[in-house]
C-alpha positions in Angstrom: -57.5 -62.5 -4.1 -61.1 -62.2 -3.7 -63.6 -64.7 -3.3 -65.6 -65.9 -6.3 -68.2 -68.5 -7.0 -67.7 -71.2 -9.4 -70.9 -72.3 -10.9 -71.6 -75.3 -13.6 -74.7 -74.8 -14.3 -77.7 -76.3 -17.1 -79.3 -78.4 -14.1 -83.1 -77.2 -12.5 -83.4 -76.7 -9.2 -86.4 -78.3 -6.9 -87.6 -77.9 -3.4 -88.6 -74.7 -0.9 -86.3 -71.8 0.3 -87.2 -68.8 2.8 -86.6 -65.6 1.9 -84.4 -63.6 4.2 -85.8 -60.5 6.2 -85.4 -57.3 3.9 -82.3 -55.5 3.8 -83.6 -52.2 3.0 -86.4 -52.3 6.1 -83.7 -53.4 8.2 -81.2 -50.4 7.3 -84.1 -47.9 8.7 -85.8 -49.6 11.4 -82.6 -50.1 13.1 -81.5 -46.8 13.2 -85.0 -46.0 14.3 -83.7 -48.0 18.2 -81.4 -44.2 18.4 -84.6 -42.7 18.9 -85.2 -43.6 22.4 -83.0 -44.7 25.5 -85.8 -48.0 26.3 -84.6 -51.9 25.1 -86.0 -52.4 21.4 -86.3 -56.1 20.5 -86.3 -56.9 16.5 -86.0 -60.3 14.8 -85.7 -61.4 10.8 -82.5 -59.3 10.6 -80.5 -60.5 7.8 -77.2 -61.8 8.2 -75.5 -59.7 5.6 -72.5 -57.2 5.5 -74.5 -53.6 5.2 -76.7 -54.9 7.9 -74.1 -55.9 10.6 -71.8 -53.1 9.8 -74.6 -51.2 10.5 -75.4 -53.4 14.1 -71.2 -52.6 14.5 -72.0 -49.4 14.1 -74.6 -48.9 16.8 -72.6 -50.7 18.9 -69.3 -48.6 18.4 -71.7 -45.4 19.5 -73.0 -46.7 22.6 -75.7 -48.6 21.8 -75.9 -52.1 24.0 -76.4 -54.7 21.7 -77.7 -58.1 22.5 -78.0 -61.1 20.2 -81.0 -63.0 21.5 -81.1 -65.7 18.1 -79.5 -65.8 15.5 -81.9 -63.1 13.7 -83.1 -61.4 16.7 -81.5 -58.7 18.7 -82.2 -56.5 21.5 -81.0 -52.7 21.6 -80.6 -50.1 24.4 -79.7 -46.8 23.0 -79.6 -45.3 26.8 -75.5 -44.1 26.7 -74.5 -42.6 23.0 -71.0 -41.2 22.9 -71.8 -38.5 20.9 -68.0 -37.5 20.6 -67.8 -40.7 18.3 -69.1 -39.3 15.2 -66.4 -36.4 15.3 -63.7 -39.7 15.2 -61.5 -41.0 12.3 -63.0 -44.7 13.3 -66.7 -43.6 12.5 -65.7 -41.7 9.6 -63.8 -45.1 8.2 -67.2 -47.0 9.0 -70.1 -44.2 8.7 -67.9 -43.5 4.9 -68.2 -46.9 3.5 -71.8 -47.8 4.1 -74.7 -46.0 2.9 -77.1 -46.9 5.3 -75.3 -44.6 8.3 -77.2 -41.7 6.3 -79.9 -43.1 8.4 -78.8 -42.2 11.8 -78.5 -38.9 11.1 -82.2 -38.2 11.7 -82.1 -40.0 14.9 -80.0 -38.1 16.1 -80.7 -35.1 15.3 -84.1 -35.6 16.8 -82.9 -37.0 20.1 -79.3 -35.0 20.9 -80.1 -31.8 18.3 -76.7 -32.7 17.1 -74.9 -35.0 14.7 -72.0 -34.9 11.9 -71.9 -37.3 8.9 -68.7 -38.4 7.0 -69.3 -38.2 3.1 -71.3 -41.3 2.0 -70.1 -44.2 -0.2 -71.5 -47.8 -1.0 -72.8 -49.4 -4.8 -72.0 -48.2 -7.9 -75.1 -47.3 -10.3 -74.6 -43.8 -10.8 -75.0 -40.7 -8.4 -77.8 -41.3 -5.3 -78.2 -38.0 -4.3 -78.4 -37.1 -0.3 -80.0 -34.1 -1.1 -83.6 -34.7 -0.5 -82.2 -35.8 3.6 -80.2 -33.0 3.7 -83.4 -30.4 2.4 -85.4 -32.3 4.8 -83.4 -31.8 7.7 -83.0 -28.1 7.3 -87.0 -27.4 6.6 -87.5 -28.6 10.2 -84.7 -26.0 11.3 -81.6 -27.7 11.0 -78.2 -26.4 9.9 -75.4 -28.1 7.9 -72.0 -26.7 7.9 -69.6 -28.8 5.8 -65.8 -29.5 7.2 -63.6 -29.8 4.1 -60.5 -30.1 6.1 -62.0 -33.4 7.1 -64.7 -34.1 5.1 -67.6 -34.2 7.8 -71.1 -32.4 7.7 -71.8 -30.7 11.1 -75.1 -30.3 12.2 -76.7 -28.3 14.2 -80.4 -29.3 15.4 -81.4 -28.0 19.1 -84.4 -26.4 17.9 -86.6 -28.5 15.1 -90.2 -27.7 14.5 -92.9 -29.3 12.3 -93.3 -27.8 9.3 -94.5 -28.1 5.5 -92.2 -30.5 3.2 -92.8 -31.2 -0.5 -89.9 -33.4 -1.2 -88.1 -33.7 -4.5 -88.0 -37.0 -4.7 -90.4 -40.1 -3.3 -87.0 -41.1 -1.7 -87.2 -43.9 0.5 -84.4 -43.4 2.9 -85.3 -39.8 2.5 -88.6 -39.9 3.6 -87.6 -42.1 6.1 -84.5 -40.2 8.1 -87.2 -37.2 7.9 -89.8 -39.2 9.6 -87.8 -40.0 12.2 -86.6 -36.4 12.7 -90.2 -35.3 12.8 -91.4 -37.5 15.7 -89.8 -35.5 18.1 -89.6 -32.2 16.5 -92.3 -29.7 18.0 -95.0 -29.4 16.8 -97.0 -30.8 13.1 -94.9 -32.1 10.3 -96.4 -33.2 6.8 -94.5 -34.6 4.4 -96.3 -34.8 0.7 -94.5 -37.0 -1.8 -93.1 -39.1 0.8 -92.4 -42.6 -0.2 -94.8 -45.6 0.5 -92.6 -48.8 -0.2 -94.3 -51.8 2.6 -90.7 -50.8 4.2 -91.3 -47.1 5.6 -94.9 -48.5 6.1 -93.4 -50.9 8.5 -91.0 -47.8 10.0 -94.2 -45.6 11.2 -95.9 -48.5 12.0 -93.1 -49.0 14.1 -92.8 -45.5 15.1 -96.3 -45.6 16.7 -96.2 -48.6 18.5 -93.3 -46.5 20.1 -96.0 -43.8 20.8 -95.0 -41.6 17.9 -98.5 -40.1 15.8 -98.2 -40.8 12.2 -101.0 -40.3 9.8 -101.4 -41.4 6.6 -99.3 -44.5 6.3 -99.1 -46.1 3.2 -100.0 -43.1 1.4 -98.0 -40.1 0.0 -98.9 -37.7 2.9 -97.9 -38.1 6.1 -98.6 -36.0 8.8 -96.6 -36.4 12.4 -97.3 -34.9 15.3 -94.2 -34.3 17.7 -94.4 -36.1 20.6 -92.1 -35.7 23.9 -90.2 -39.2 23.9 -90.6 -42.7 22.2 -90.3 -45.4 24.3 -89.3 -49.1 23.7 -91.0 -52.0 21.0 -90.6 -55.6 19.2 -90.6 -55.5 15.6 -90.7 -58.0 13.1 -88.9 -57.3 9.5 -90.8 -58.4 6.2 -89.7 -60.7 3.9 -87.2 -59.3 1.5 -89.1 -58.7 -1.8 -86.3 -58.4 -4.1 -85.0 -61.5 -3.0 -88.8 -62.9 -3.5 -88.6 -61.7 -7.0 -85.2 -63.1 -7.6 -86.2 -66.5 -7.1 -89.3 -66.1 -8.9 -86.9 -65.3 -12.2 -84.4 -68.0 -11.0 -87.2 -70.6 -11.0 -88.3 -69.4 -14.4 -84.7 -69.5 -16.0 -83.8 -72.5 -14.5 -87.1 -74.9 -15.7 -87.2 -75.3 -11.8 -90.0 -76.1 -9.4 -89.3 -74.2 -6.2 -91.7 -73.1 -3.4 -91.0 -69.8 -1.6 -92.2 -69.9 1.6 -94.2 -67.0 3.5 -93.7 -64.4 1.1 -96.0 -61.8 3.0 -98.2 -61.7 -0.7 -100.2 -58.4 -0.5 -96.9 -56.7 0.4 -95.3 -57.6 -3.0 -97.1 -55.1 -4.6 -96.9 -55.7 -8.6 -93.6 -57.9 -8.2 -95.9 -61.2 -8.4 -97.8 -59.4 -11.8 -94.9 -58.2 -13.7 -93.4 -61.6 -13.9 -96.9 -63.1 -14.8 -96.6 -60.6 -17.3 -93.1 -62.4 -18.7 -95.3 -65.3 -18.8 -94.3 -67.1 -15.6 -96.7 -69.6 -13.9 -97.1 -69.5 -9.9 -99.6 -70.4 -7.7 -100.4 -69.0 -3.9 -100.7 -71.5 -1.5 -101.4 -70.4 1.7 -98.9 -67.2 2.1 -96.7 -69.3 0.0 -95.6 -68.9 -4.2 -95.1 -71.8 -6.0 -93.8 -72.3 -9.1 -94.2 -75.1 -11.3 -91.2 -76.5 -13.6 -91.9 -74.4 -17.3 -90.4 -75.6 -20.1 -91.2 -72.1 -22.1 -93.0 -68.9 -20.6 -93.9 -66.0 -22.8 -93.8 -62.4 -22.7 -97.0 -60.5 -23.2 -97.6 -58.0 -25.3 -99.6 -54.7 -25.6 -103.5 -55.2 -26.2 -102.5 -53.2 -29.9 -99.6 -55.8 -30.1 -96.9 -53.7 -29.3 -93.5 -54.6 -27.5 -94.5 -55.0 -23.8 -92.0 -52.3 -21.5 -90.9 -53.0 -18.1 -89.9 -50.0 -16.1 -89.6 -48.8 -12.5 -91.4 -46.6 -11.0 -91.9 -45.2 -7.0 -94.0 -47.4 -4.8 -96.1 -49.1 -5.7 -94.5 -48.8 -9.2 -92.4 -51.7 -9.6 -88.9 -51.6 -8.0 -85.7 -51.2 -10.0 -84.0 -53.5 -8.0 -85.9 -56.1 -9.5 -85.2 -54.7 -13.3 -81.8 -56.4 -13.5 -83.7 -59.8 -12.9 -86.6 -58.8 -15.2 -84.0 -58.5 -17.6 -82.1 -61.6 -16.9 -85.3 -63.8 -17.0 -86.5 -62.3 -20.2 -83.2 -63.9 -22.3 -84.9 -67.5 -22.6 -88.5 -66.0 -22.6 -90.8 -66.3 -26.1 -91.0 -62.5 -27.7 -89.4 -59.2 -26.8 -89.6 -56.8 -23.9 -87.9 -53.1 -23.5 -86.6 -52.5 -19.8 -86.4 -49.3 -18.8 -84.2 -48.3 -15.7 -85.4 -45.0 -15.0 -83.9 -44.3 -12.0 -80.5 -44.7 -11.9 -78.2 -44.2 -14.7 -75.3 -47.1 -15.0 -77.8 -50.5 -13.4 -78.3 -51.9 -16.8 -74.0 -51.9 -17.8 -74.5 -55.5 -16.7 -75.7 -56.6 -20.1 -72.2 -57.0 -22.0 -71.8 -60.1 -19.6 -74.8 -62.0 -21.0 -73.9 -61.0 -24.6 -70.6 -62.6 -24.2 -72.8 -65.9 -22.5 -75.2 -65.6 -25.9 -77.9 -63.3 -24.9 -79.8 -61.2 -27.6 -80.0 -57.5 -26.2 -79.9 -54.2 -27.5 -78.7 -52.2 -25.3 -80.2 -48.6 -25.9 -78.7 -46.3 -24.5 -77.5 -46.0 -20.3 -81.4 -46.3 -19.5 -83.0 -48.6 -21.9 -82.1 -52.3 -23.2 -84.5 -54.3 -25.5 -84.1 -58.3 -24.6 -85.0 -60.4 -27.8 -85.8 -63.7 -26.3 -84.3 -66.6 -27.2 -86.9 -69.3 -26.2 -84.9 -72.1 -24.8 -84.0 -72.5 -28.5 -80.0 -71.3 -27.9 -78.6 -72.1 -24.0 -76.4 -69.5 -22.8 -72.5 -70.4 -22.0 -70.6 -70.0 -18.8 -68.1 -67.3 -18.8 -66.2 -65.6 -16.1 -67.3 -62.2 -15.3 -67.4 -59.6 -12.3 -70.6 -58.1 -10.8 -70.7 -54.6 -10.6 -73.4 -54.0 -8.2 -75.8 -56.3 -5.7 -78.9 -56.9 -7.8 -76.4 -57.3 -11.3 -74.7 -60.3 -9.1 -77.3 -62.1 -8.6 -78.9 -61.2 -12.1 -75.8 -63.1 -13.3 -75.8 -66.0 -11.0 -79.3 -66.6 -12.1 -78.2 -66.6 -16.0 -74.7 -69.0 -14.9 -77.4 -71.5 -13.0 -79.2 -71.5 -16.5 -75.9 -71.4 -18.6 -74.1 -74.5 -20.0 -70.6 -75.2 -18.3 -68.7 -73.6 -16.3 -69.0 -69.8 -15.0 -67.2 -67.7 -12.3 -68.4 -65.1 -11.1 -65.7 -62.5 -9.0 -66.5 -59.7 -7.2 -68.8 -61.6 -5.0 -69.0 -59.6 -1.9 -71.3 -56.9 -3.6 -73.8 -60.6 -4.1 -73.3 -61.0 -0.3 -73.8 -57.5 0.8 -77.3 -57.5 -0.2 -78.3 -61.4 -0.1 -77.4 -63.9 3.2 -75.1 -67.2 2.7 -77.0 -67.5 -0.8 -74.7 -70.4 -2.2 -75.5 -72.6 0.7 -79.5 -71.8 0.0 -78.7 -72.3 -3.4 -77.1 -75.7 -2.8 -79.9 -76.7 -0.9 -82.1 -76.5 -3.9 -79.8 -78.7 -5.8 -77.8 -76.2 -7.3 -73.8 -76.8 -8.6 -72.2 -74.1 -6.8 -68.7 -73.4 -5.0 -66.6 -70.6 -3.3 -62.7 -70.2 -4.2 
């Protein structure tokens, strides 16, 4: 039997809560430490499954691991076993975690060589590998694939720089590319590349490491190979998704909640969009606070019309966020249409919140039309599973807001993306328990 959390909820939350270091930043720039054989110190790591599977990981390969605090750790990729990625052990823990896509252009860039088990890991429709993989073999890589046990070889002693148009702003794309440019020979430049604060944070990274990347923050980067990268300290942002989350959990919940060093002009839009669903917050210092609102409402178009919410590339707004956009909309004032373009199966969620009293239309796979129900109906607890991270904590967020009780199973998707949540949770006041 799993674990689940048991919520009763219908009570707001007060006080301040830190968001953790961000996942996402943390899946790349830790990859990044394969890149040379000199200590690399980082600290904000998140204490969550896909990170320290991935900190396993590094450690299974060679790497020598130190923990220094309990967010900080200290890397010295000096000995690889290279002969571990051809084993049934890597291929058990490269398989079920996405993020080991990103070691691959390490790798490649330091040892010319690595193999990669088919990739597994959350379940909102097909994430394609391909714009990596079409990466990789612009700069002169080959890929031969092993059926008989399911592992891509790959062949990379000779990369040089060269012209990339990816097809996709992928961010783990663009970045495993990155990181096989900076030692490749000669001058990469990759147009299209993603610009999310995270891969900003990578090169930025990258260069302290005596990499040459141009163009950061922008969609064209240009990289000049260098010889070797040496060692660094680096300091992961915020998480922005969680950021956003408790923005919409503040909102739901009629709660007053200070978020503490939020890193504002690295949220992008996030802070806008949910101005935009009629949420107060104030900056104070790097700080968001949000007052305790009885109602918020959702603008509309300047001709009137029903006000859309979609994601977009950086510095579109994320769709990790949609799911909470969503969420938060059910007790807004007026009408919104989210639109998940990106993947196909994120907004399957919804039937949960229909069965708790929520007023959505759900379109079709992409597109669901919230019809708010302005505090004027409270949702009911039900038990439910979450099908992916950002749909669990969607949910908790509408059980914290629901009358009575909810459970919620399936809760290790919540913690793969979000670090010991229900104690944070508690500590605002909420009515929360594991069984």
């Amino acid at each position: 039997m799993t674990n689940a959390f048991e919520i009763i909820g219908g009570t707001p939350l007060k006080g301040e809560i830190i968001p953790q270091g961000a996942k996402n930043e943390a899946l790349q720039v830790l990859s990044a430490v394969l890149l040379t054989g000199e200590k690399i110190i980082i600290s904000n790591i998140p204490d969550i499954k896909d990170v320290n599977k991935l900190i396993e990981l590094l450690g299974d390969m060679g790497v020598k691991v130190e923990k220094l605090a309990p967010d900080t750790y200290s890397f010295e990729a000096k000995n690889i076993d290279l002969d571990f990625f051809k084993s049934d052990a890597f291929k058990e823990k490269g398989g079920g975690l996405r993020g080991s896509i990103m070691i691959v252009g390490p790798l490649l860039a330091r040892f010319g060589k690595a193999a990669i088990p088919k990739p597994g890991g959350d379940k909102i429709g097909r994430r394609r590998l391909d714009t990596h993989f079409l990466g990789f073999e612009k700069l002169g890589a080959q890929f031969n694939y092993d059926p008989s046990n399911g592992f891509f070889n790959v062949d990379a002693s000779n990369l040089k720089g060269t012209y990339i148009l990816l097809d996709e702003a992928s961010v783990t794309g663009t970045a495993n590319i990155v990181m096989a440019a900076v030692l490749a020979k000669g001058t990469t430049t990759i147009y299209n590349a993603a610009c999310e604060p995270y891969l900003q944070q990578l090169c930025k990274m990258l260069n302290r490491m005596g990499a040459k990347i141009s163009g950061i923050g922008s969609n064209l980067l240009s990289i000049e190979g260098v010889a070797e990268l040496g060692g660094t300290e680096h300091r992961l942002l915020p998480d922005m998704i969680e950021i956003g989350s408790f923005i919409g959990l503040a909102a739901m919940t009629e709660s007053e909640i200070t978020i503490k060093n939020v890193h504002y002009n690295e949220l992008g839009m996030i802070p806008d969009v949910f101005k935009r669903l009629g949420i107060q917050m104030e900056l104070r210092g790097d700080d968001i606070f949000i007052p305790a609102q009885k109602h918020y409402e959702i603008d509309t178009f300047i001709d009137g019309s029903i006000m859309t919410i979609a994601d977009a590339p950086w510095p579109g707004f994320t769709p990790d966020l949609l799911s909470i956009c969503l969420v938060v909309a059910i007790q807004a004032k007026g009408s919104v249409l989210i639109h998940q373009k990106m993947f196909e199966s994120r907004l399957f969620f919804v039937d949960k919140l229909l069965d708790m009293g929520a007023q959505i239309i759900l379109c079709d796979p992409h597109r669901a039309t919230v019809i708010g129900l302005d505090k004027q109906v409270q949702l009911r607890g039900i038990s439910m599973t979450s099908p992916d991270i950002r749909a669990g904590v969607a949910l908790l967020i509408a059980a914290l807001s629901a009358k009575g009780k909810s459970t919620i199973y399936n809760i290790e998707q919540i913690e793969r993306g979000y670090q010991y949540i229900d104690k944070r949770l508690i500590a605002l006041g909420a009515n929360i328990k594991r069984i």
